[in-house]
C-alpha positions in Angstrom: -31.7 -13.4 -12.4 -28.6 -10.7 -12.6 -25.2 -11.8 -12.5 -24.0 -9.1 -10.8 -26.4 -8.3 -8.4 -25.3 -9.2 -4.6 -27.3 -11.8 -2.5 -29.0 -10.8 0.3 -27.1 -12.9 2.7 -23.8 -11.7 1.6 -25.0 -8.3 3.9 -25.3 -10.5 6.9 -21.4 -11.0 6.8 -20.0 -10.7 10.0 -16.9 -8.4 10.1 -14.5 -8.4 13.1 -13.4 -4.8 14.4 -10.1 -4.0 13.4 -8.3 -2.9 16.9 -9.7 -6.0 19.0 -7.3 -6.3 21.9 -5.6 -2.7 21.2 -6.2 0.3 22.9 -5.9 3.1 21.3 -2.8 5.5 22.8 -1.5 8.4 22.1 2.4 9.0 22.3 4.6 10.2 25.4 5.0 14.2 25.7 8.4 13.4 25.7 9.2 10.7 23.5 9.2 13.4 20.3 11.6 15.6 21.8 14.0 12.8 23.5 13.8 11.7 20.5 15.4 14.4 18.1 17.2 16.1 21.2 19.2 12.7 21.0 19.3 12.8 17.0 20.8 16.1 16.9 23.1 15.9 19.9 24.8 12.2 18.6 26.0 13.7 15.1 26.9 17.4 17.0 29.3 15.3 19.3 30.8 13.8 16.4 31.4 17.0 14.4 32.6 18.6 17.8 35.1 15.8 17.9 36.7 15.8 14.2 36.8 19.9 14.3 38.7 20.0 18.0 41.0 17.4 16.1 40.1 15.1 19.1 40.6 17.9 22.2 36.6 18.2 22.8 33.8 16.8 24.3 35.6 14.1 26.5 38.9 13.4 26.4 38.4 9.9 25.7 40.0 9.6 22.1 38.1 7.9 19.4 35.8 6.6 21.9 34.0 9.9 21.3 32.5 8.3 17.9 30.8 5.4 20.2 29.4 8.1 22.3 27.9 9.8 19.2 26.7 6.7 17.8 24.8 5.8 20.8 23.0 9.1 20.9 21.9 8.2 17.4 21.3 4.6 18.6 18.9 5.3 21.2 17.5 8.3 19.6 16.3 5.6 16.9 15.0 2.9 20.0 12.8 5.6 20.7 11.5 6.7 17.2 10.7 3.2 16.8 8.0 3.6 19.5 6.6 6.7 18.3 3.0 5.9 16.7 
C-alpha cells in the first residue's frame, strides 16, 4: 500500500460553495465618480483657501478646512463600498 496515494473516500468530501448567502452585485454607476469627484473637490477647496489667503470659497474662515475634509471624509465612506 502507497503512502502517498489518496483514499478514495477523501473525493467524496463535501465542500460548501463559497458565496452562500451573497449575491453577487456589481457597483453603483455613480458610486466611482461621486467618489473621486468628492476626492478631488475636498483637497481643491483647501488649496483654493490657503492661496486666496482665506477670501475664497466661503467666507467662513478656517471653517473652510472642515468643509474640505468632509469632501475627503465622505468621498472615502463611499470608496469603502466600492467592490
Amino acid at each position: 500500500m502507497a503512502l502517498n496515494k489518496k483514499r478514495d473516500d477523501d473525493k467524496q468530501v463535501y465542500k460548501a460553495p463559497r458565496n452562500l448567502g451573497k449575491a453577487e452585485t456589481e457597483n453603483p454607476k455613480w458610486l466611482l465618480p461621486t467618489a473621486l469627484t468628492l476626492l478631488i473637490i475636498g483637497p481643491a477647496w483647501i488649496v483654493v483657501y490657503y492661496i486666496s489667503k482665506g477670501q475664497w470659497p466661503a467666507p467662513i474662515g478656517d471653517l473652510n478646512l472642515l468643509v474640505g475634509f468632509a469632501f475627503m471624509a465622505a468621498s472615502m465612506v463611499l470608496l469603502t463600498r466600492w467592490k
